[in-house]
C-alpha positions as CSV (number, residue, x, y, z in Angstrom):
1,X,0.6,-9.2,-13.1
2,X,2.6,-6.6,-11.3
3,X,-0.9,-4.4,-11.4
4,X,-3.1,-7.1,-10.0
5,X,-0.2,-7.9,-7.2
6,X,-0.2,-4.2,-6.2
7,X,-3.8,-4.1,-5.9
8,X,-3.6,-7.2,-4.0
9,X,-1.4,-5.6,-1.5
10,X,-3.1,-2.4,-1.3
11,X,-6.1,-4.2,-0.4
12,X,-4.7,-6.2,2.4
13,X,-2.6,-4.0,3.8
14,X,-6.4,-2.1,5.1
15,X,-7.1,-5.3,6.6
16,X,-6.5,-6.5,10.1
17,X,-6.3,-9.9,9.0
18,X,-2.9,-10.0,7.5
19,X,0.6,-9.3,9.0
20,X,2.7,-6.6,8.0
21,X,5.7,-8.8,7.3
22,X,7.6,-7.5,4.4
23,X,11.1,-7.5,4.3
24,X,12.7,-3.7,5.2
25,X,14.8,-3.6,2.0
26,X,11.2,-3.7,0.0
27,X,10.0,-0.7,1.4
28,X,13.8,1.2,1.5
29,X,14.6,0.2,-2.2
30,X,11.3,1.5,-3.2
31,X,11.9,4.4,-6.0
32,X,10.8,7.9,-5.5
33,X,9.5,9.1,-9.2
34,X,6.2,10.9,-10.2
35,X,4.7,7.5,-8.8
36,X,7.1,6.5,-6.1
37,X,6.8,5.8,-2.7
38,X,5.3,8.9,-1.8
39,X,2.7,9.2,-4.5
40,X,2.1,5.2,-2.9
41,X,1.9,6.3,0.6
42,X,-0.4,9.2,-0.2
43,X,-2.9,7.1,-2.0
44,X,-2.5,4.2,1.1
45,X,-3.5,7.5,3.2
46,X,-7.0,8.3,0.9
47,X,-7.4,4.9,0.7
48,X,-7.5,3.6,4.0
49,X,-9.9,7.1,5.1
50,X,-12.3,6.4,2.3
51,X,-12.7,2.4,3.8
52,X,-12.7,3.9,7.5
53,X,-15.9,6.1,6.4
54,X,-17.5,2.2,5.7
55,X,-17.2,1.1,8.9
């Protein structure tokens, strides 16, 4: 479940029909491993280029 929910939230966080309301503490709690928040943000940054070249 925790895959499909990130996935989920990957998804909509490229699209201008949903709010960007997640609590701070979910984004400042985040760990920083081999796949931690920047692995995550790095990934949100290839992501979201790859889906602007659709447009």
């Amino acid at each position: 479940m925790d895959t499909i929910s990130a996935c989920a939230l990957g998804i909509a966080s490229l699209s201008e029909e949903y709010k960007n309301d997640l609590p701070r503490f979910l984004y400042d709690e985040l760990e920083n491993n081999d796949y931690g928040k920047d692995y995550l943000i790095e990934r949100a940054k290839q992501l979201h280029s790859i889906v602007l070249t659709f447009k």
